[in-house]
LOKE-589729 format. One record per residue: residue number from 1; residue in three letters; x, y, z of N, C-alpha, C, O in turn. Coordinates in steps of 0.02 Angstrom, whole numbers, always signed. Example, Ala and Ser with C-alpha at 12.3 -4.5 7.8 and 13.67 -1.06 7.14 Angstrom:
+-----+------+--------+--------+--------+--------+--------+--------+--------+--------+--------+--------+--------+--------+
| seq | type |   n_c1 |   n_c2 |   n_c3 |  ca_c1 |  ca_c2 |  ca_c3 |   c_c1 |   c_c2 |   c_c3 |   o_c1 |   o_c2 |   o_c3 |
+-----+------+--------+--------+--------+--------+--------+--------+--------+--------+--------+--------+--------+--------+
|   1 |  ALA |   +660 |   -284 |   +390 |   +615 |   -225 |   +390 |   +660 |   -165 |   +390 |   +712 |   -166 |   +423 |
|   2 |  SER |   +642 |   -112 |   +354 |   +684 |    -53 |   +357 |   +645 |     +2 |   +394 |   +670 |    +57 |   +402 |
+-----+------+--------+--------+--------+--------+--------+--------+--------+--------+--------+--------+--------+--------+
//
This chain:
+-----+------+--------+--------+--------+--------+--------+--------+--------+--------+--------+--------+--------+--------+
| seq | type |   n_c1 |   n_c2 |   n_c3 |  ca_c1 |  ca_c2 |  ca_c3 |   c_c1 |   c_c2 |   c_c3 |   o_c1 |   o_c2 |   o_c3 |
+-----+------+--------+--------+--------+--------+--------+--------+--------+--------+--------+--------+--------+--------+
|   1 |  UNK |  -1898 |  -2022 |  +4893 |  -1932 |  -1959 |  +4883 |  -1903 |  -1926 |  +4821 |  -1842 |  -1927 |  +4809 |
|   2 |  UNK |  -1952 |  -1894 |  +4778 |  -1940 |  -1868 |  +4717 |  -1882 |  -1816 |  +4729 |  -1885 |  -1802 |  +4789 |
|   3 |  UNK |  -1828 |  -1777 |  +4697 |  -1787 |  -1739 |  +4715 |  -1819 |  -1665 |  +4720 |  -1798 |  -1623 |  +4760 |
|   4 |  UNK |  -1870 |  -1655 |  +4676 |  -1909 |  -1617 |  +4653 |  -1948 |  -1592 |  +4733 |  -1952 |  -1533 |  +4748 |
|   5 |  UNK |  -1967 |  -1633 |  +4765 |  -2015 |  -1636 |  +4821 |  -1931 |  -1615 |  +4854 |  -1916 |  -1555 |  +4853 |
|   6 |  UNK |  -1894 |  -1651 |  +4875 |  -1836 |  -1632 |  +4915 |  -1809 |  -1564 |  +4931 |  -1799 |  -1549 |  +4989 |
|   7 |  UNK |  -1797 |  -1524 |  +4884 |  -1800 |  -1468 |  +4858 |  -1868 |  -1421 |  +4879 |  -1861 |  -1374 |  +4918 |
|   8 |  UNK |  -1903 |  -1430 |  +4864 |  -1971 |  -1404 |  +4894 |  -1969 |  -1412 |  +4958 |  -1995 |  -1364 |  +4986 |
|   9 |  UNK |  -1952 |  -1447 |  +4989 |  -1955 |  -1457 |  +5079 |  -1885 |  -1412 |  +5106 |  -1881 |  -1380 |  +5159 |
|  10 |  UNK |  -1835 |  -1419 |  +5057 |  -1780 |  -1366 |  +5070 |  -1792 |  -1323 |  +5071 |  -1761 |  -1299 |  +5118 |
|  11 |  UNK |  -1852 |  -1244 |  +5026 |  -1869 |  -1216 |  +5032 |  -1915 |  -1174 |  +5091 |  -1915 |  -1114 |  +5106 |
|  12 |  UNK |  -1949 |  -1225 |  +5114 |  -1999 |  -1238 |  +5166 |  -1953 |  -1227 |  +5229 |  -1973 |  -1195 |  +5278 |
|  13 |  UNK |  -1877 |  -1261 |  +5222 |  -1851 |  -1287 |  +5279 |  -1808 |  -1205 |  +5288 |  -1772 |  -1188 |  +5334 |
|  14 |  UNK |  -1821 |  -1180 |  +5248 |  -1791 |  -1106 |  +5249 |  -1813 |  -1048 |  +5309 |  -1785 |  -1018 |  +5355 |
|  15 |  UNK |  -1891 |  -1054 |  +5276 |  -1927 |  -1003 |  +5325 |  -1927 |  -1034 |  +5397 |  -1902 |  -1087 |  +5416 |
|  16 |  UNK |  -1963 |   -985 |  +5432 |  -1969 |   -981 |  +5495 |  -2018 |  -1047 |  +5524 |  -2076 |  -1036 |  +5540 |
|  17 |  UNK |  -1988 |  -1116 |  +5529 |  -2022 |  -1159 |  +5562 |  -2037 |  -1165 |  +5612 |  -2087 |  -1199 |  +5623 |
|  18 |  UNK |  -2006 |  -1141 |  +5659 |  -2013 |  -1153 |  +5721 |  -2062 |  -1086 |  +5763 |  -2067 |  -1074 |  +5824 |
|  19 |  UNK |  -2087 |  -1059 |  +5720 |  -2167 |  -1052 |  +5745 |  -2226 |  -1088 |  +5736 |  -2213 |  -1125 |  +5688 |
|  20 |  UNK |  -2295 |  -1101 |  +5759 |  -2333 |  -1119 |  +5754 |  -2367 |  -1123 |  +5687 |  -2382 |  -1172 |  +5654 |
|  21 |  UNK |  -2375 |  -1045 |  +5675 |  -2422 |  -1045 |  +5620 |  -2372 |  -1010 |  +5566 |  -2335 |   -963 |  +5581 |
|  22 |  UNK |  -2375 |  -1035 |  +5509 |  -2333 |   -992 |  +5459 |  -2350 |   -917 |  +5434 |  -2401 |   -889 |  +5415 |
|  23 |  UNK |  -2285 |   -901 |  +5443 |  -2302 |   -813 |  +5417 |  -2352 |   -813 |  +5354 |  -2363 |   -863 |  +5320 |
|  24 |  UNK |  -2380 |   -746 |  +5345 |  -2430 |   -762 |  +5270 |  -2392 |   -750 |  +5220 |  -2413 |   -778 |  +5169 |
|  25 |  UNK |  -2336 |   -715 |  +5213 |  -2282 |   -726 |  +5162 |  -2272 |   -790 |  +5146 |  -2285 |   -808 |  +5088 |
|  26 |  UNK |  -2246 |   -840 |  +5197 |  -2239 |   -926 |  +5192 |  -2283 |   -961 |  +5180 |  -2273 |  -1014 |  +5149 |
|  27 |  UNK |  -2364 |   -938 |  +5208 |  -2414 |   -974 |  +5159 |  -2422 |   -971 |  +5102 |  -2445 |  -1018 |  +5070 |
|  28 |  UNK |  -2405 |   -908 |  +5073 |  -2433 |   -903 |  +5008 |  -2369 |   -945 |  +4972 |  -2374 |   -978 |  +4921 |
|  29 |  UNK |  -2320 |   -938 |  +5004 |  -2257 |   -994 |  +4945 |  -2269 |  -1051 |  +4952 |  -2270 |  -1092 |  +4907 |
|  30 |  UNK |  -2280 |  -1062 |  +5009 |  -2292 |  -1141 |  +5018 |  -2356 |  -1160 |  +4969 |  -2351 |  -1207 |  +4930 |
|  31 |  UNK |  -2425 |  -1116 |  +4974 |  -2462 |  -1128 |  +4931 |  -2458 |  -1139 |  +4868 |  -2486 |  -1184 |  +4835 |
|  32 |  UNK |  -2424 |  -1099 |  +4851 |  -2403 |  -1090 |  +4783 |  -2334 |  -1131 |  +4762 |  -2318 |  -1135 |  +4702 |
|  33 |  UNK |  -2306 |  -1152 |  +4799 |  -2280 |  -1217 |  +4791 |  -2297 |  -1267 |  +4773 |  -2276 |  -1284 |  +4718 |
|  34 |  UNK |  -2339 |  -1308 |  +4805 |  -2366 |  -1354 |  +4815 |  -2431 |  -1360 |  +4749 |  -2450 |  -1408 |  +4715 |
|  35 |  UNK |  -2451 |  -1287 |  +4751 |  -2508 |  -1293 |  +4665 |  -2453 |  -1316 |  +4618 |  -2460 |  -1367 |  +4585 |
|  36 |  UNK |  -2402 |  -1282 |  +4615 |  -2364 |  -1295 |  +4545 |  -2327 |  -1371 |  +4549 |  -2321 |  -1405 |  +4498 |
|  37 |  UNK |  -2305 |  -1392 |  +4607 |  -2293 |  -1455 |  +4610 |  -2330 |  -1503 |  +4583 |  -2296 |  -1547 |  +4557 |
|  38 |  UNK |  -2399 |  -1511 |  +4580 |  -2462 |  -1530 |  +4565 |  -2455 |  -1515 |  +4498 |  -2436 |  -1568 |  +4472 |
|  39 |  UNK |  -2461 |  -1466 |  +4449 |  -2465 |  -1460 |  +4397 |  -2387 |  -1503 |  +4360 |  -2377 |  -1527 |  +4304 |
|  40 |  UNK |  -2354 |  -1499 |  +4408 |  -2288 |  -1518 |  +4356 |  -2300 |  -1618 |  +4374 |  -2257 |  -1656 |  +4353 |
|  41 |  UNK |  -2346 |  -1637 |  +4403 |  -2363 |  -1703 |  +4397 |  -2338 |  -1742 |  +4459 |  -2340 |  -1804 |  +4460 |
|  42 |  UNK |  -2310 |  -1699 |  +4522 |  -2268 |  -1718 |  +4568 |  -2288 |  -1682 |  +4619 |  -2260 |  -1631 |  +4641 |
|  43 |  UNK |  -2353 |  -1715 |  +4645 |  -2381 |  -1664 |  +4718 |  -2330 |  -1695 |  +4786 |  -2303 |  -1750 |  +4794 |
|  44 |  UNK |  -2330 |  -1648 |  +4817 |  -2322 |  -1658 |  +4888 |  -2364 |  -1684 |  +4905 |  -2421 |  -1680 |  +4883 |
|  45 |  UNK |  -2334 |  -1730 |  +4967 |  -2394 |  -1785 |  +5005 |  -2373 |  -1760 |  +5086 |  -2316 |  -1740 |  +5101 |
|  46 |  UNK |  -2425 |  -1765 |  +5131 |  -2426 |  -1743 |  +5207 |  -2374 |  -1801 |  +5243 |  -2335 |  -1795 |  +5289 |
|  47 |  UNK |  -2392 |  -1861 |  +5200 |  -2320 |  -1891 |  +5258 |  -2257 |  -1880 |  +5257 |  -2219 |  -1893 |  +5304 |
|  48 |  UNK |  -2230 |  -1841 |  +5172 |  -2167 |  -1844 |  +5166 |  -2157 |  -1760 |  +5217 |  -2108 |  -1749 |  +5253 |
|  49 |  UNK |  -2193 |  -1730 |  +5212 |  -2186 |  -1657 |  +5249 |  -2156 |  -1668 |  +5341 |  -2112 |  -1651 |  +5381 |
|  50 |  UNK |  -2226 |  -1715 |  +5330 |  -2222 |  -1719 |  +5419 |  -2157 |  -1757 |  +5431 |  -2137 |  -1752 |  +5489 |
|  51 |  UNK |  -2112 |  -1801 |  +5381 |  -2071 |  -1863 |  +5410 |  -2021 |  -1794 |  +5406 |  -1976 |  -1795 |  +5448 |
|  52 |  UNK |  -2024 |  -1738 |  +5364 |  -1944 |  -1699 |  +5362 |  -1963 |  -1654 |  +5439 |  -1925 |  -1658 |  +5487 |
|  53 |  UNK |  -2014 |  -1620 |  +5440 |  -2033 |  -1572 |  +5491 |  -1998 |  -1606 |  +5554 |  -1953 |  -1578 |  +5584 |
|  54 |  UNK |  -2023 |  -1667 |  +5571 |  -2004 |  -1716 |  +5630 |  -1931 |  -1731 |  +5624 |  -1895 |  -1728 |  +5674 |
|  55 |  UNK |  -1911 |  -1744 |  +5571 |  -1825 |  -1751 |  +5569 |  -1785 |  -1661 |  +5588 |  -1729 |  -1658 |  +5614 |
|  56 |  UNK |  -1818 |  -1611 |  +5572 |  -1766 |  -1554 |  +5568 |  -1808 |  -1530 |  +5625 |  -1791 |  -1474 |  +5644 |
|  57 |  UNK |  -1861 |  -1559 |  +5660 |  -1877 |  -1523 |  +5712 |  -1921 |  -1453 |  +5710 |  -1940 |  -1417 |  +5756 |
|  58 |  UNK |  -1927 |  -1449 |  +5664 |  -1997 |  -1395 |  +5640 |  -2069 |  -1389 |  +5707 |  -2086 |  -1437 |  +5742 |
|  59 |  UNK |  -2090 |  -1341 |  +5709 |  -2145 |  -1334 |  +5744 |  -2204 |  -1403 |  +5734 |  -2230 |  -1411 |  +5678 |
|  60 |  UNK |  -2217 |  -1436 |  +5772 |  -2275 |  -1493 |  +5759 |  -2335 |  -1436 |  +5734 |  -2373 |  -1459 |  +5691 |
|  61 |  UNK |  -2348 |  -1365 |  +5756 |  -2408 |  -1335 |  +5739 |  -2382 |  -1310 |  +5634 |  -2408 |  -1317 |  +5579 |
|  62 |  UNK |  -2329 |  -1287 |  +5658 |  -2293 |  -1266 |  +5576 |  -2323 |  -1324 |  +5533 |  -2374 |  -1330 |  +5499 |
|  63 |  UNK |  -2263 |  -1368 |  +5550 |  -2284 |  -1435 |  +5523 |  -2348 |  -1456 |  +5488 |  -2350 |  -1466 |  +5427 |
|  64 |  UNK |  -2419 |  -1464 |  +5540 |  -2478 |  -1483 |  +5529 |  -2515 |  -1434 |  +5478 |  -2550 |  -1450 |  +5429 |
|  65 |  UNK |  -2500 |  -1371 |  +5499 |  -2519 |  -1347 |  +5430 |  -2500 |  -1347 |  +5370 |  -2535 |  -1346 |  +5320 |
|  66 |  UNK |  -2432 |  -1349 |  +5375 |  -2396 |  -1358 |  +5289 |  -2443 |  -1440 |  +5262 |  -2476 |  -1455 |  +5212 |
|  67 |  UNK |  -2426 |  -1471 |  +5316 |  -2445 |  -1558 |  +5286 |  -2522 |  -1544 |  +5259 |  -2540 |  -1572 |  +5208 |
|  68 |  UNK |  -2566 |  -1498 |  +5295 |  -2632 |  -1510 |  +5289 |  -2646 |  -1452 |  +5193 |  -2697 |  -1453 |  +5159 |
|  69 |  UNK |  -2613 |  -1431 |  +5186 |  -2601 |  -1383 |  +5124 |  -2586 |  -1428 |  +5077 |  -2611 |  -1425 |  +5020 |
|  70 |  UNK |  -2545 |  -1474 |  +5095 |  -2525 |  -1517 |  +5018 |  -2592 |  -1557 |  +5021 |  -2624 |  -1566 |  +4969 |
|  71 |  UNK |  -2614 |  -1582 |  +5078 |  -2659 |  -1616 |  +5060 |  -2747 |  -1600 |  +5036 |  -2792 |  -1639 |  +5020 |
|  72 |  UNK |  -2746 |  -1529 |  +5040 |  -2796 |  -1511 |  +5014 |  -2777 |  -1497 |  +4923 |  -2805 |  -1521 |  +4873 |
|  73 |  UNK |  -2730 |  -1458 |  +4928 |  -2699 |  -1459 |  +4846 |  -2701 |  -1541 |  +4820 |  -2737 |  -1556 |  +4773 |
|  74 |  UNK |  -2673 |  -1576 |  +4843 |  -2662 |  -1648 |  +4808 |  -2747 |  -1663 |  +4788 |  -2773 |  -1676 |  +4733 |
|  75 |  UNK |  -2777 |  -1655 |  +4856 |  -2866 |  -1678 |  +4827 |  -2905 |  -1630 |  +4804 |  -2967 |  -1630 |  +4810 |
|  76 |  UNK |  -2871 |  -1585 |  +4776 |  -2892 |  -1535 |  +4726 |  -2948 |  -1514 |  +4748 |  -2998 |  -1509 |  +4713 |
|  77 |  UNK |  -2946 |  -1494 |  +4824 |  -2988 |  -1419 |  +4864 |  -2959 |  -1371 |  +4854 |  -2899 |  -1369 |  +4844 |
|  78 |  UNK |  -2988 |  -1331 |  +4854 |  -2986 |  -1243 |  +4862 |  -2940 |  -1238 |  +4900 |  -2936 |  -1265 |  +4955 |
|  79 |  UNK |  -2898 |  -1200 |  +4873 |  -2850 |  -1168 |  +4926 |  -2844 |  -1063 |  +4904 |  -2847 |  -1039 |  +4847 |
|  80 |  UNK |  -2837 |  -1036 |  +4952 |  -2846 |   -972 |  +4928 |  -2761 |   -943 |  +4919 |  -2730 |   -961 |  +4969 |
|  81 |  UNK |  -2732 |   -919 |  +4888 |  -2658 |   -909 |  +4895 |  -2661 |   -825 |  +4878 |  -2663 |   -800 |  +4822 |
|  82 |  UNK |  -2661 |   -802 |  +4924 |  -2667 |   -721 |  +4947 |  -2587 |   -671 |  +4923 |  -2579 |   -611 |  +4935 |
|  83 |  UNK |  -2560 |   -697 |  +4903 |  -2502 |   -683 |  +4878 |  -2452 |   -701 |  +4844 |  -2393 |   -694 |  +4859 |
|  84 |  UNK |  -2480 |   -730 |  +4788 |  -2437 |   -769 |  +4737 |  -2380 |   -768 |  +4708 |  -2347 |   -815 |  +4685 |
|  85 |  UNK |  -2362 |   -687 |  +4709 |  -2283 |   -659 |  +4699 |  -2255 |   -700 |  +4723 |  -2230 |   -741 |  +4685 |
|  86 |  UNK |  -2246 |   -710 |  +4804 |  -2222 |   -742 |  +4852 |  -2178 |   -791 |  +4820 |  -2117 |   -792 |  +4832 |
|  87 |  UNK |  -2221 |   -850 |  +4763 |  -2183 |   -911 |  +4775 |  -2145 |   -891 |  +4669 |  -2168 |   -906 |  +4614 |
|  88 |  UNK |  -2091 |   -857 |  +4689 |  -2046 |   -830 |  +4630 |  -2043 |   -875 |  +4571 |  -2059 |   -935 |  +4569 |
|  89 |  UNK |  -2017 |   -831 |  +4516 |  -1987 |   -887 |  +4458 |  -1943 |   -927 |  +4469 |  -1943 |   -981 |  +4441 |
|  90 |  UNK |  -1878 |   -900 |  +4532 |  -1831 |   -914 |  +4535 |  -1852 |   -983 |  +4565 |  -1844 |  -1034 |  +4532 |
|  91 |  UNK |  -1878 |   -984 |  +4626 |  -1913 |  -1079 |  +4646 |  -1956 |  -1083 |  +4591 |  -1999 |  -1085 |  +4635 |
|  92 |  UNK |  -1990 |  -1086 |  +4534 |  -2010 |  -1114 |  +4489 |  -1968 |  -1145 |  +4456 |  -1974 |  -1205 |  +4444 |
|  93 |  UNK |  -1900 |  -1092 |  +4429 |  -1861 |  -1148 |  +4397 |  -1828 |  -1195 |  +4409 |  -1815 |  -1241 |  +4370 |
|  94 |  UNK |  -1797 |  -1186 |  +4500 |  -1769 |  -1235 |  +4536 |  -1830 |  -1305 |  +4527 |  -1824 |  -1359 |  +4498 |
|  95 |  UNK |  -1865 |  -1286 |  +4551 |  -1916 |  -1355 |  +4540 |  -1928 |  -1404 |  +4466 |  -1938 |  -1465 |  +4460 |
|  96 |  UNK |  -1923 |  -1353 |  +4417 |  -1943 |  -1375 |  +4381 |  -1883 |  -1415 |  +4361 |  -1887 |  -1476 |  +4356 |
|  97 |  UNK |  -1839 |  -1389 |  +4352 |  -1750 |  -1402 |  +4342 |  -1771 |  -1496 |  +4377 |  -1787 |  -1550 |  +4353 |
|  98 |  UNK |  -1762 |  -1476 |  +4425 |  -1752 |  -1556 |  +4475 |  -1806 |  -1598 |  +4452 |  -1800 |  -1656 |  +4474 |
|  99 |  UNK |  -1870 |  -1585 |  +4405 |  -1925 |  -1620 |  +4365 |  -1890 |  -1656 |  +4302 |  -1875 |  -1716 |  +4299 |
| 100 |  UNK |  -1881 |  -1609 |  +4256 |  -1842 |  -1615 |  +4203 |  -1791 |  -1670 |  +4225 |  -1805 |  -1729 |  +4218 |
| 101 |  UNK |  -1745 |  -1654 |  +4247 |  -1662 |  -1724 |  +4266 |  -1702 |  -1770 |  +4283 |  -1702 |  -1821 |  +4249 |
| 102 |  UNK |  -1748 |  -1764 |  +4340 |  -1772 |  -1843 |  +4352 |  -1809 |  -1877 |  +4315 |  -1815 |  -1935 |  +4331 |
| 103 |  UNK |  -1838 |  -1859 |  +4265 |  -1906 |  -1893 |  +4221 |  -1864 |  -1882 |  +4171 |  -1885 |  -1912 |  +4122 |
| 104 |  UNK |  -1814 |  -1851 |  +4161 |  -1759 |  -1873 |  +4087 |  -1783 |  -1938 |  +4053 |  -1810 |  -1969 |  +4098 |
| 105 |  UNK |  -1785 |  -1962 |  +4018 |  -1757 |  -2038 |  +3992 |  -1690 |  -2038 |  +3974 |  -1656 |  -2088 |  +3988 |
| 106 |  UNK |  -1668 |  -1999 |  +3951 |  -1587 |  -1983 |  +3921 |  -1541 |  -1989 |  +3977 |  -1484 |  -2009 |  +3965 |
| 107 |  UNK |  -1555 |  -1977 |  +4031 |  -1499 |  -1946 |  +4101 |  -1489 |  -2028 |  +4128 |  -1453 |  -2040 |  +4177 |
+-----+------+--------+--------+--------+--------+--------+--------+--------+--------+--------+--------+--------+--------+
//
């Protein structure tokens, strides 16, 4: 798994999983996660979500929705992201950071 994606699921693994449905604060990061992941050439995929959710024990309902979000972003459906603040510069640059080192050629 990309480190980039690793990191992104660390984030994820932050909020409140172990409810069903994610707060709408956590949708909109997760949304907005997962768009910019996509743009930086490194989408999230629903199996790598579901294999961490199932390892740390996350809500199976949490879970199914995060997985079902990357996978509408990855096949480039509509997704509505109601609060975009949400997903900060500060996880932009973490992400992007862990893009950059791994696709280095130099490193």
């Amino acid at each position: 798994m990309p480190t980039v994606i690793d990191k992104a699921l660390d984030f994820i693994g932050g909020m409140n999983t172990s409810a069903s449905t994610p707060h709408s604060m956590d949708e909109s990061t997760v949304k907005g996660m997962f768009k910019y992941l996509k743009e930086l050439g490194v989408p999230a995929h629903a199996e790598e979500i579901i294999a961490r959710g199932e390892r740390e024990g996350w809500n199976p309902g949490f879970t199914k929705k995060v997985a079902g979000w990357a996978d509408k972003i990855e096949s480039a459906d509509r997704v509505v992201i109601k609060n975009p603040e949400y997903f900060t510069s500060y996880m932009k640059e973490e992400l992007r950071a862990r893009v950059n080192v791994e696709f280095d050629p130099a490193s």
